[in-house]
N, C-alpha and C positions, 0 to 999 in steps of 0.2 A: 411770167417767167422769172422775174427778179425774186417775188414772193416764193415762189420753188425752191431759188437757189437757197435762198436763206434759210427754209424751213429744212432742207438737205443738211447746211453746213452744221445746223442748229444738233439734227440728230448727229452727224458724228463726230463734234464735241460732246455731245451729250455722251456717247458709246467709246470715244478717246479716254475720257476721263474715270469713265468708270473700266474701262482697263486698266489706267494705272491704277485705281484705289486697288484693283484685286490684284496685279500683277504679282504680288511677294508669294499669294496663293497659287496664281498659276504655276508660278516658278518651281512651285515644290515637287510639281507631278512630273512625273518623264517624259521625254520629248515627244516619244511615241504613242502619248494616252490621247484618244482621239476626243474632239471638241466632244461631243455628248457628255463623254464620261468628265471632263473636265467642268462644266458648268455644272451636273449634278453634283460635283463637289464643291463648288464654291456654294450653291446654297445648302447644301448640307455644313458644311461650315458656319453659313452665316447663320444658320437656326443654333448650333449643337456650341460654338463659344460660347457665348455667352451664359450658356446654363453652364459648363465646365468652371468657368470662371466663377460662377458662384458657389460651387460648389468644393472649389480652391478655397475662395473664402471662408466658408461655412467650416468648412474643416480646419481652417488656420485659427480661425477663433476659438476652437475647442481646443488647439494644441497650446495655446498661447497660453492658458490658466492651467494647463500642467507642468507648467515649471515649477522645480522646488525651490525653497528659499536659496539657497546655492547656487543655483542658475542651472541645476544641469535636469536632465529628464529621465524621470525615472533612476536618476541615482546609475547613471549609466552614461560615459564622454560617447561611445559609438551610437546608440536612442538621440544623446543629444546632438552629435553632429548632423544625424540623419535631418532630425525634426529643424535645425537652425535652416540647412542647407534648403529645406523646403518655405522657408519664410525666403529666405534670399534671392529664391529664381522664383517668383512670383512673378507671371508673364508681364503681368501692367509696371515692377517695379516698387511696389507697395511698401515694402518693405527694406530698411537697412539699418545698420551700427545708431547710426545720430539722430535717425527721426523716433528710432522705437527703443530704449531702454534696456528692456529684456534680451536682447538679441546681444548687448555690450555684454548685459552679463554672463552666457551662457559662452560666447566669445572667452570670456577673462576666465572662466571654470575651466574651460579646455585648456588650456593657454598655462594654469597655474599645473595641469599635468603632466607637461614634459620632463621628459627624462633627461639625462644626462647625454643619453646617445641619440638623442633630436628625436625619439618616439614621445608620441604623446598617447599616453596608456595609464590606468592606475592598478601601481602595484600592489596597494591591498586587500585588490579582487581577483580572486583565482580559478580560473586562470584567467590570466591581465589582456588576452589576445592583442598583442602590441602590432601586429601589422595592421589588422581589421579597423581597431582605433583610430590609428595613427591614419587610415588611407581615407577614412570617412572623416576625420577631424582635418586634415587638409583639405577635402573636399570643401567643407563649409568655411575653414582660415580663406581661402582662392573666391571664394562665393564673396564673400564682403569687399571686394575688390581694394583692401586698404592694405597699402604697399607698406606702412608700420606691422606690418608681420613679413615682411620677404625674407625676414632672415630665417624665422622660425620657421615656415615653408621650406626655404630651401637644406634645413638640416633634419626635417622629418622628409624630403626628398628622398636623401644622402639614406635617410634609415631606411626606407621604403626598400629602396636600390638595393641596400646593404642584406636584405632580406633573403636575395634572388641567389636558387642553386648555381653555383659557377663550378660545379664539377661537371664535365660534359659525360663522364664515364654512370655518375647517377642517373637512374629513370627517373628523377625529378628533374631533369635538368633543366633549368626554365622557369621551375615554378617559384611560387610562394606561396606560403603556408601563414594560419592566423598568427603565426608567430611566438606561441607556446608549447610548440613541440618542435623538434629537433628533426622526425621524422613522418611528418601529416603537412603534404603541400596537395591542394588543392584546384579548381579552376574559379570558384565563389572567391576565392580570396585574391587571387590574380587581376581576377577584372576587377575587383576593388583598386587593387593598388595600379592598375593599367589608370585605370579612370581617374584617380587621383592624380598621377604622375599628368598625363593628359589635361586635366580639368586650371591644374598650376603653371602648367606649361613648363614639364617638365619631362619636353622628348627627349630620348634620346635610342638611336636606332640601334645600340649593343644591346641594351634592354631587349629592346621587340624582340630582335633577334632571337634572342635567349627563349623569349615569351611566345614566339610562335614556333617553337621544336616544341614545345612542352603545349600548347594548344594542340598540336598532331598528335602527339600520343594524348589525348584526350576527345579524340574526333574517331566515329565508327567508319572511318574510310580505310582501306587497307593500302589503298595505294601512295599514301603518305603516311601512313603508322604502322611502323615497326616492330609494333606490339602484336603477341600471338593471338591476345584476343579480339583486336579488331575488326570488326563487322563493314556493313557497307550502305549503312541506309544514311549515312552523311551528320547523323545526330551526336551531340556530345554527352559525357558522362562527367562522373565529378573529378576523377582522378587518372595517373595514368595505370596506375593498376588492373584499368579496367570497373574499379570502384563504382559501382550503380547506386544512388537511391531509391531507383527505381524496382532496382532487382539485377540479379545477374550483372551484366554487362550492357543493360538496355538503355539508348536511349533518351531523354527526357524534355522538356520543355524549357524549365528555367536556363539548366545547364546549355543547351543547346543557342540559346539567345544571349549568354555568355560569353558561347565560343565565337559566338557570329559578332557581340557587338567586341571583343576583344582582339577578334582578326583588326576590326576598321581602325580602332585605335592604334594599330599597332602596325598601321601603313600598307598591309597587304592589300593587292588591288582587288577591286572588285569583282573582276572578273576570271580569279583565281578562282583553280577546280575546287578548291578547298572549302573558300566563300560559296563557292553557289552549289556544294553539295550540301553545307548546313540551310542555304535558301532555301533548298530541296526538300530538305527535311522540315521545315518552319511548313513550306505549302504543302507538304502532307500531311501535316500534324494541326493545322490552324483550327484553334478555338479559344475562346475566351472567359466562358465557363466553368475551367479546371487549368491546372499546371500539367502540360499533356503528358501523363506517362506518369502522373505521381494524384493524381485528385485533388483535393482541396488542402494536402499540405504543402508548405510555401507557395499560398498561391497568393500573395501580396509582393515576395521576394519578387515571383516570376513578375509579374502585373511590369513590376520597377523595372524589370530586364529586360525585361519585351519591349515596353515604351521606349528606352536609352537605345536599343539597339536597331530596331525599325522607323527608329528618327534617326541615325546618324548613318544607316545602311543606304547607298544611293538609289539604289530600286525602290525601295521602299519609305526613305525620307519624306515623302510629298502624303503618307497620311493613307498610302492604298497598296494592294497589294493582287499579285493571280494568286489563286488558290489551287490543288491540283486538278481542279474541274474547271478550270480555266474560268471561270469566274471573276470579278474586280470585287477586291472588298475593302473598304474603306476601314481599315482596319483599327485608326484614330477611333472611329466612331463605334466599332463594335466594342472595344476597349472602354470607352468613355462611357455607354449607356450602362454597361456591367458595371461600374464602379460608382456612378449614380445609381443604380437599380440598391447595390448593396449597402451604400450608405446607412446609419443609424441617423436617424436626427433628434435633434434636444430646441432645447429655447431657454433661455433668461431672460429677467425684464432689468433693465438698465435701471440701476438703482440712485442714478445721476445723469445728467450732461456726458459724452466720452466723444471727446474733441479727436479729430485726426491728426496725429501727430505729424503727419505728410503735407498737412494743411492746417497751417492754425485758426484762419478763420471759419472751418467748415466742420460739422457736427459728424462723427459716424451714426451715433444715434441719439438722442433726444430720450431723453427721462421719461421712466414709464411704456418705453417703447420694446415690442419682444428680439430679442437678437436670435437669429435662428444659429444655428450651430451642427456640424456633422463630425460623425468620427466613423471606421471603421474596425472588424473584429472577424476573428477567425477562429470558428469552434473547433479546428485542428491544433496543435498546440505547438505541432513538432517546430523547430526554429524560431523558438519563444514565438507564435504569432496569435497566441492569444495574449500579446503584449497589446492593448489598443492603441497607445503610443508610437508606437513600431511600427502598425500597420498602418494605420495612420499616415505615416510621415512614407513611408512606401506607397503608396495611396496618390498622395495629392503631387510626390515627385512625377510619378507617369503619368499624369494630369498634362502638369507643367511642360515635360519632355515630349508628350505629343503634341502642346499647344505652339511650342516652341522648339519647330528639328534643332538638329546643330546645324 
């Protein structure tokens, strides 16, 4: 009897403990996903990290030797804020300013483009898109978590802010635009600078404010858009004009995972008709194959959108989702296996010793040894995304953002 009890206590330490190792897993699904579906996700997890992770890797090592001597990528501070920001949220940590060289310098390139009016943009490229820069080169200033920039941060803030329509009487009212026109606001450029402001910790709720009248007239719902041409399938478009990439008034994928990840940052609750009309529209439109309602142009933009916004959305932060056939889709994974599926892979052979700078007494790789490497590429062009760099760094970001909700 004694030998029972023990062999009893034995298993539920044994099954205590391996709750807690998975519990941050558990954590992430909804209260109401029932045990089945909930352990089919932890070992779906525990197979599918691990190869993501490599494949983070795989692709940061191809990003790393496309610096130019200048520090910047591609001859571009927004390519290169994207591409820094993606070494920095490295789920393991891998990456930062002191252990890795290249990341100071690409830092000090951005850093030497500020402006006068706290944008950080270059103006002898035209057009300079000074919000778009400035909201993705805060992005990556906040990523280095090094409080020797707070100043510079908080006056590309101040520009960010300074961007936003404050006329209530204009049909922009709300928005922000790339910042090189007077009269082109958009919602790609909003959730930029939402994220950014966000990402620095720099709430502030007269923004939102602002930012979700102008998310409504961007939303096909009628019963919160004021606009004549809005529809009611709950989906977003680019602009308030009713402006489609899609076509018409229709619409779309990326934009639609904008407006949804742009509600959450900007404090509307979840349970707002608003929020779960764009739900709506996501579980009607779910696929990971195409940008829905556009094909395969911007479909790395989306890829990025989708990830940030289905990780910080609370239904859907734990990595699953219904689909409108009621279905659970693990949607982390359908995500994940498309962006390994489309991967390019390379190799070089280490033509030395290449010590980890994370770790000085420990080798990444040993001389003569092949370094595998990935990148990605989009035979669509529209939104530079036969930029490999670009996609790239949009790529390994949604990696990161599903490996790690907010």
């Amino acid at each position: 009897m004694h030998r029972s009890k023990c062999l009893l206590w034995t298993w539920v330490l044994f099954f205590a403990t391996e709750i807690l190792i998975t519990s941050s897993l558990f954590a992430q699904l909804s209260s109401n996903t029932d045990l089945a579906t909930t352990f089919d996700y932890y070992e779906m997890r525990r197979e599918l990290n691990p190869r993501v992770l490599e494949t983070i890797d795989q692709g940061l090592r191809w990003l790393e030797i496309q610096q130019g001597s200048d520090g910047l990528f591609h001859n571009h501070p927004g390519i290169t804020a994207l591409a820094i920001t993606a070494f920095l949220k490295h789920p393991e940590g891998k990456y930062s300013e002191t252990t890795h060289k290249f990341i100071k310098k690409s830092i000090g390139a951005l850093i030497k483009l500020k402006q006068d009016d706290g944008g950080i943009y270059d103006l002898t490229k035209q057009p300079a898109l000074p919000n778009y820069n400035t909201s993705v080169s805060v992005m990556a200033l906040a990523a280095t978590k090094n409080s020797d920039y707070d100043s510079i941060i908080k006056e590309a803030q101040d520009f960010i802010k300074g961007q936003q329509v404050s006329d209530s009487d204009s049909r922009y009212y709300g928005g922000i635009g790339y910042g090189s026109r007077s009269d082109v606001y958009d919602l790609s450029n909003l959730t930029y600078a939402i994220q950014a402001l966000k990402d620095s910790g720099g709430d502030d709720d007269e923004v939102w404010g602002k930012a979700v009248q102008f998310l409504e007239r961007c939303q096909n719902r009628s019963e919160s858009n004021d606009r004549e041409w809005a529809g009611d399938d709950g989906g977003f478009v680019y602009a308030p004009t009713g402006e489609s990439k899609a076509g018409g008034t229709k619409s779309y994928g990326s934009m639609t995972y904008a407006g949804l990840l742009s509600f959450v940052h900007a404090k509307v609750d979840p349970t707002d008709p608003r929020v779960e009309a764009a739900y709506h529209w996501i579980r009607n439109n779910y696929r990971v194959d195409e940008n829905p309602g556009m094909d395969q142009q911007g479909l790395y933009y989306h890829y990025h959108t989708m990830a940030k916004a289905l990780s910080a959305y609370d239904k859907t932060k734990g990595g699953s989702l219904t689909d409108a056939q009621g279905q659970t889709r693990f949607w982390f994974k359908d995500l994940a296996e498309e962006l390994i599926e489309r991967k390019i892979t390379d190799q070089l052979t280490a033509k030395e010793d290449v010590p980890d700078p994370a770790n000085s007494d420990q080798l990444l790789f040993k001389k003569g040894e092949n370094v595998e490497l990935a990148y990605w590429r989009n035979d669509e062009s529209r939104w530079m995304e036969r930029d490999t760099v670009l996609v790239t760094a949009y790529a390994i970001l949604a990696l990161e953002a599903g490996l790690r909700p907010e």
